[in-house]
C-alpha positions in Angstrom: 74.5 9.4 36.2 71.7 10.3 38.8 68.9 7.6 38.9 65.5 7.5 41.0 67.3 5.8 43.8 70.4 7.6 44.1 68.1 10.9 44.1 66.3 9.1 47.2 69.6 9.2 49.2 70.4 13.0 48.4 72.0 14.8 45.8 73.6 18.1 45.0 71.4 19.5 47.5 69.4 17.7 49.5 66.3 15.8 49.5 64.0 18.9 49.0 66.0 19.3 45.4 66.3 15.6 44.6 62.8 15.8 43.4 64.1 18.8 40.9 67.4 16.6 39.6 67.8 15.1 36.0 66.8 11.4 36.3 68.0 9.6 33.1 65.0 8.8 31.0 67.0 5.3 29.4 67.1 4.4 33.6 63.4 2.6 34.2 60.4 3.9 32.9 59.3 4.7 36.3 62.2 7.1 36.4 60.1 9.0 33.2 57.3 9.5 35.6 59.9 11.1 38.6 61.6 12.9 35.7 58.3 14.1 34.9 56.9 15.6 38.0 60.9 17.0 38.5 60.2 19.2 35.3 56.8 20.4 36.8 58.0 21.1 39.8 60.8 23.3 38.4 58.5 25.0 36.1 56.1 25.9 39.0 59.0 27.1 41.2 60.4 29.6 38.5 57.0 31.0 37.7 56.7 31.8 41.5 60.5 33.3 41.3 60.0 35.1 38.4 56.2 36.4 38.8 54.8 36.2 42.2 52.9 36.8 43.5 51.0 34.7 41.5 47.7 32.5 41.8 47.4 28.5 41.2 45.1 29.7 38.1 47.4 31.9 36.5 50.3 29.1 36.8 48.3 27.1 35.5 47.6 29.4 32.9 51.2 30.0 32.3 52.5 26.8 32.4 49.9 24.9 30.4 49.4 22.4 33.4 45.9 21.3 34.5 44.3 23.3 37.8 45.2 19.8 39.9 48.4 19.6 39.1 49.3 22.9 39.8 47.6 22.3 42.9 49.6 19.2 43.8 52.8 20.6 42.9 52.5 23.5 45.1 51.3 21.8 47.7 54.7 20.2 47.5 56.7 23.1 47.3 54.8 24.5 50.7 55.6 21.5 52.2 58.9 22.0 51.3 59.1 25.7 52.7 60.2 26.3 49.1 56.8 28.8 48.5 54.3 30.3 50.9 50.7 31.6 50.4 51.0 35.5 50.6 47.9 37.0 50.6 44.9 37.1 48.0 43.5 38.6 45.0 40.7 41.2 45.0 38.3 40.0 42.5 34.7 41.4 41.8 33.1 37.9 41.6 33.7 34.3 43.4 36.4 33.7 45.9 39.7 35.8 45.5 42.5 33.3 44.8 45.6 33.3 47.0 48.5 34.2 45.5 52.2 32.7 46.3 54.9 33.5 46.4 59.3 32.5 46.7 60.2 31.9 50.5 63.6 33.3 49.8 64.4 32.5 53.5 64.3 28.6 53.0 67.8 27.9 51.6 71.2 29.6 51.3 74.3 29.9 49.2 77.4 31.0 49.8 79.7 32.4 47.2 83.4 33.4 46.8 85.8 35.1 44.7 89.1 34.0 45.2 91.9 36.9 43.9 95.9 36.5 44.5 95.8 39.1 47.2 92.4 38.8 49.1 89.4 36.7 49.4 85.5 38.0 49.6 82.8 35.6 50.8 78.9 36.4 50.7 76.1 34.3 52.3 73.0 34.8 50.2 69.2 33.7 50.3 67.0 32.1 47.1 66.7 35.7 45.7 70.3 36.2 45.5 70.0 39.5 48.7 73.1 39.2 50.9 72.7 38.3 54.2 76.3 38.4 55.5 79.8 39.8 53.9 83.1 39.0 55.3 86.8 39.3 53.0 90.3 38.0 54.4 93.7 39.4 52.9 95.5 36.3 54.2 96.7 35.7 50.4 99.8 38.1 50.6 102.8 37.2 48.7 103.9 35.0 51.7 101.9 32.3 50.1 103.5 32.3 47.2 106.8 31.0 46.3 108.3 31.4 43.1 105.6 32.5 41.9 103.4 29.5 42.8 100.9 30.0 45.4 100.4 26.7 47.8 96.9 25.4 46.6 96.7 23.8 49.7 96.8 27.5 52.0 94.4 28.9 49.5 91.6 25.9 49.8 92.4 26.2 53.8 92.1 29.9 53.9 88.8 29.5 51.7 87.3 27.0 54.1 88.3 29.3 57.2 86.5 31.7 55.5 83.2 30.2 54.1 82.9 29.0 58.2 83.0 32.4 59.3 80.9 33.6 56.7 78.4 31.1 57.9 79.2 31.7 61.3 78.2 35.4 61.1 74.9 35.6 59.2 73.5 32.6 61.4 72.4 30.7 58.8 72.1 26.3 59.8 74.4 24.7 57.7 71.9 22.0 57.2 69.9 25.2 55.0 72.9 25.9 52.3 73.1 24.7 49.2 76.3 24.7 48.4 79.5 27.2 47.7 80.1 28.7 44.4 83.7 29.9 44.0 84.5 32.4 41.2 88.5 32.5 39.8 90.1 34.6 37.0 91.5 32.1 34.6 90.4 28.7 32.7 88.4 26.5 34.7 87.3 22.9 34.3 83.5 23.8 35.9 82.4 19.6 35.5 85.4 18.8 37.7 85.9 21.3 39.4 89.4 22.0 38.7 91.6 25.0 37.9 92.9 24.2 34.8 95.0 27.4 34.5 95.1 30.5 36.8 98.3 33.4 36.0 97.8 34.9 39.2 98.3 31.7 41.4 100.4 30.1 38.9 98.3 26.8 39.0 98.1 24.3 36.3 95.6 21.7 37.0 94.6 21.9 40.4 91.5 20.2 42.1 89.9 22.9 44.3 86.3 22.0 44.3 87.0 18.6 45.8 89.4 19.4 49.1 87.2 22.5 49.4 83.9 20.1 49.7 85.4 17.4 52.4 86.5 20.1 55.0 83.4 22.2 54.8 81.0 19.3 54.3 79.0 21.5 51.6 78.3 20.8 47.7 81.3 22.8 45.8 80.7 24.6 42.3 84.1 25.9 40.5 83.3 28.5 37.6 85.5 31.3 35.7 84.3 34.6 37.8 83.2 36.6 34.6 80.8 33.1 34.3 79.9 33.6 37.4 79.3 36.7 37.0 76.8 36.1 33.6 75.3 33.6 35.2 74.2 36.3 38.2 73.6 38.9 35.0 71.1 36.2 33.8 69.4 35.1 36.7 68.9 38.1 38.9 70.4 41.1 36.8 70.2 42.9 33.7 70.0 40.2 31.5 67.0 38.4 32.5 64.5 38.3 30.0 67.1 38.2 26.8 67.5 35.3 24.9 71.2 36.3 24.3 73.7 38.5 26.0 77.1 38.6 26.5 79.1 40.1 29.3 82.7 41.5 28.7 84.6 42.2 31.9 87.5 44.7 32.2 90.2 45.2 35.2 93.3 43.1 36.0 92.3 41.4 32.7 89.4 41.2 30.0 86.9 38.1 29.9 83.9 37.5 28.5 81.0 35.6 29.0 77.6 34.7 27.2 74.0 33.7 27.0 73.2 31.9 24.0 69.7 31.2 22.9 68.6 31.4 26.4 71.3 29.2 27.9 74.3 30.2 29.3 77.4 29.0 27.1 80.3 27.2 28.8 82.2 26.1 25.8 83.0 22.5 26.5 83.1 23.2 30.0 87.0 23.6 30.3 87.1 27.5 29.4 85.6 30.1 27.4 85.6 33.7 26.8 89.4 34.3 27.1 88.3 38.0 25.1 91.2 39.5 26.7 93.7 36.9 24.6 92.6 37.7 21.3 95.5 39.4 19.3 94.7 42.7 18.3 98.4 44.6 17.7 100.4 41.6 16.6 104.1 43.8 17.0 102.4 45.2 20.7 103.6 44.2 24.4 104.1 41.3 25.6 101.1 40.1 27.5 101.7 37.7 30.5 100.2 34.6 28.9 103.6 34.9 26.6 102.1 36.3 23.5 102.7 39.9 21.9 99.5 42.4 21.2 96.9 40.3 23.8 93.5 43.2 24.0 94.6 42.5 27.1 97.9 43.8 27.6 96.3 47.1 25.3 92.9 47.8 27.2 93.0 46.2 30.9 93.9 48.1 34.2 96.8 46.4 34.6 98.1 47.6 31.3 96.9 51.1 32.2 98.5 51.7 35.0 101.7 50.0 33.8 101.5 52.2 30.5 101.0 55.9 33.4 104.2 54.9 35.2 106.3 54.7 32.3 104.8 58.3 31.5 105.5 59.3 35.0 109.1 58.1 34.5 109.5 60.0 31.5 107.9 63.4 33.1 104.8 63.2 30.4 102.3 62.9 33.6 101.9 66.9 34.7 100.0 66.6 37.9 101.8 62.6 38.8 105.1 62.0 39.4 107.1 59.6 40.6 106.2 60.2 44.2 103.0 59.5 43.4 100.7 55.8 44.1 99.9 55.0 40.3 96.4 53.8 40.3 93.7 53.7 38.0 92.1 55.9 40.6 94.8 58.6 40.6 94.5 58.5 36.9 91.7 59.6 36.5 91.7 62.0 39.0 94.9 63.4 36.9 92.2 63.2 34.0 89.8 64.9 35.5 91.8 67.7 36.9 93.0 68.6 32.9 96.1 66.5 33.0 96.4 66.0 29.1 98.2 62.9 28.7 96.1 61.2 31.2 93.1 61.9 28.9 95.2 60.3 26.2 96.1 57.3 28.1 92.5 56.8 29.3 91.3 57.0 25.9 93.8 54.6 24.3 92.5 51.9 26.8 89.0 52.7 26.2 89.2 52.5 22.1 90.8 49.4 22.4 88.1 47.9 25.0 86.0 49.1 21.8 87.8 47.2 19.3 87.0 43.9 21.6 83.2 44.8 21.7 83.1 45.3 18.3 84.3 41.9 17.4 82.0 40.6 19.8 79.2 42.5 17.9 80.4 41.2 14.8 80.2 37.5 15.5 77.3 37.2 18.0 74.8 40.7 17.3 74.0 40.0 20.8 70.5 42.0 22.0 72.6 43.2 25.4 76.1 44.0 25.7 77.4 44.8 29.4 80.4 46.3 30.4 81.3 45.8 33.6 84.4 45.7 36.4 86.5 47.5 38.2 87.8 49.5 34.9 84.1 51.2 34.3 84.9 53.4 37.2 86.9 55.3 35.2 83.9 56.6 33.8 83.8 59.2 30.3 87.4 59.2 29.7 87.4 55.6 29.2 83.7 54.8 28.3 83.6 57.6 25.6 86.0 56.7 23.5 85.1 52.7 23.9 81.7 53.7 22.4 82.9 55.5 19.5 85.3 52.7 18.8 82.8 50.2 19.1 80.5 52.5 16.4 83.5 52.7 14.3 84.4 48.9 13.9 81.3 47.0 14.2 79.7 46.0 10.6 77.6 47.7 8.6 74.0 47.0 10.9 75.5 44.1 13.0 74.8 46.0 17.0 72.5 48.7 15.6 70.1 47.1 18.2 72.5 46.0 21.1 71.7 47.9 24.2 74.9 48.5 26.0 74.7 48.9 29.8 78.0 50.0 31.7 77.9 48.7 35.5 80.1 48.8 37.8 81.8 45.2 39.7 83.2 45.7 43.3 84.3 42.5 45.2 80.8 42.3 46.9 79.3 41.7 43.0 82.0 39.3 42.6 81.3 37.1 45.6 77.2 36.9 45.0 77.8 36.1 41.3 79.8 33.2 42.4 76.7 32.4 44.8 74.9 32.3 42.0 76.2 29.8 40.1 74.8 27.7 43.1 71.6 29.1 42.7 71.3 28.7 39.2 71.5 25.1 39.2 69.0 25.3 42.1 66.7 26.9 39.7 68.0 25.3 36.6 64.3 23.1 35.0 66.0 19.1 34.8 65.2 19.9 30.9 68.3 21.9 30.6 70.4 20.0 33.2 73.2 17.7 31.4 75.4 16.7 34.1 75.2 17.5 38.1 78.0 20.6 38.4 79.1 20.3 42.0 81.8 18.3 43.3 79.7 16.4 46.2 80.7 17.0 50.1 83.0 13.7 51.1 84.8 13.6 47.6 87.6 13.6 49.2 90.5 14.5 46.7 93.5 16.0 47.7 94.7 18.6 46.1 97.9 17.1 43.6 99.3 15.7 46.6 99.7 18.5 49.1 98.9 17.8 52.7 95.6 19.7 53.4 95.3 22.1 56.2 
């Protein structure tokens, strides 16, 4: 549990966000006084985020804090580099206020999204903009054996990465936050730990900690569609709704959701497995062993395996067997009047629908967004989802869900993982339960393997 002292020495960040950690109000009373200023000083800092440029006055109107305090506070956050005075007010009496605004060149991030064949690693500032992009396709099947990949070559060939990252967008290490890492599959995000992934054939393996002793950096672990909500929330479309849900489709489906204003982890060791929900009981058999998975009926993966079988059979008119199978080249095959490509594309999508309905169903989120890969495969998938969405929700339940498609290329992938960072940067003390990083100098190994 973080105390007053223990903030003192540094924390998840460094000594400029010590002041904005959760100090444990049963601790001292003095710590109720650093707890305190810690929520006032986040509450300033996200007004100047989310509305600067902005005058002291109108925080202060904002926020409900007296004129001194607001004063004090941002005093504090200059000092810090955190905010900067960026020009004033016209005003056609007294003396024009100057407004502030985020320095969004103080601190850094970096984020990655770890995928069986390839990793992508973004450096971004305090307003999530990339400053430097770099991908490795080290993971080949050589790292694999049996169907295992070596958790040790993975965390190596992340930390090679994340230092070249760095490297190239000439950023001081002594400015980053921390890493966020974004992986497909269920993820322990308060211990960092990978509790199971079917691509790297990993059952509880510690990433975050190896990860955090070689590159001397703060480590966050999350589920990439989380990650990926969590960016949605802070810096995309969802900002501003109290509750959204994201649903996910390419290799797989996932989900994941804003609740009442706060993102929803489940109990922090997995959530929004959408693509594992049975819908075809007597269907194919999905990887995670069980028959009828959405996933197995709507994903890319099941597309793609579902056009070579009609390319065996001689069904495809413009593929054959020749041909790359890719969602790409299906489409295409779509577009140029290929029949049974249509049909294929529009089986995948209805299905995608049947999961948003039930989404609709239980939660009557205010947004839904669709994103991934799969979008890209544009009206002959996307149509049919929407009808099918229309068909099954319940009576009203979504009549008032805006849906918004976007698309998810590896580049969205790595600065949602960067965000997860940057939302417990941001994140007010109030809503702060436990620190999420695995601290630089943990020092676990990873289930015994000899780190690179």
């Amino acid at each position: 549990m973080w105390s007053a002292e223990n903030a003192k020495k540094g924390g998840p960040f460094d000594a400029v966000k010590s002041r904005l950690l959760l100090f444990h109000p049963m601790n001292e009373i003095r710590v109720d006084r650093y707890f305190g200023k810690a929520v006032n000083l986040s509450l300033v800092l996200n007004l100047v985020k989310s509305a600067g440029p902005i005058s002291r006055a109108e925080i202060a109107t904002r926020s409900g804090l007296s004129a001194a305090t607001v004063s004090n506070l941002s005093s504090e956050l200059i000092d810090d580099g955190l905010v900067h005075e960026t020009g004033v007010v016209e005003t056609s009496r007294g003396r024009p206020p100057v407004t502030l605004s985020l320095n969004s060149k103080a601190k850094y991030v970096v984020g990655v999204k770890v995928m069986p064949g390839s990793l992508v690693a973004v450096v971004t500032d305090l307003d999530a903009q990339v400053v430097s992009y770099q991908e490795s396709t080290e993971l080949d099947e050589a790292s694999f054996r049996n169907g295992k990949a070596s958790a040790a070559v993975v965390v190596g060939n992340i930390a090679s990465l994340v230092k070249s990252v760095i490297t190239a967008s000439g950023v001081d290490q002594a400015d980053l936050l921390g890493v966020g890492l974004g992986l497909a599959g269920i993820v322990d995000s308060t211990t960092g730990t990978c509790r199971y992934s079917p691509f790297f054939g990993w059952r509880d393996v510690d990433l975050a900690s190896p990860l955090a002793s070689l590159l001397g950096l703060d480590v966050y672990l999350e589920n990439d569609v989380n990650s990926l909500t969590i960016a949605e929330q802070w810096f995309g479309d969802g900002r501003g709704y109290d509750s959204f849900v994201v649903v996910t489709v390419g290799s797989g489906v996932g989900a994941g959701f804003v609740l009442n204003g706060q993102f929803y982890g489940g109990d922090g060791r997995g959530v929004g497995e959408l693509g594992h929900i049975t819908v075809m009981p007597s269907g194919p058999t999905c990887g995670c062993g069980k028959r009828g998975c959405l996933e197995v009926m709507a994903s890319d993966a099941a597309l793609v395996a579902a056009a070579k079988k009609a390319v065996q059979r001689g069904e495809l008119t413009l593929l054959d067997e020749s041909s790359e199978v890719t969602l790409e080249t299906v489409v295409s095959a779509a577009t140029a009047g290929d029949e049974p490509a249509r049909r294929l594309l529009a089986d995948s999508g209805r299905w995608l629908g049947v999961g948003l309905a039930m989404i609709v169903n239980l939660l009557n989120p205010e947004l839904l967004i669709v994103a991934g890969e799969g979008v890209e495969a544009g009206s002959w998938r996307l149509g049919p989802m929407q009808e099918a969405l229309e068909e099954n929700r319940f009576d009203s339940l979504g009549s008032g869900t805006k849906l918004v498609v976007e698309s998810a290329g590896d580049v969205t992938w790595a600065r949602g993982a960067a965000c997860v960072v940057l939302s417990e940067f941001f994140k007010s003390p109030l809503h702060r339960g436990r620190p999420a990083a695995v601290p630089a100098g943990a020092g676990r190994g990873v289930h015994g393997e000899e780190l690179p």
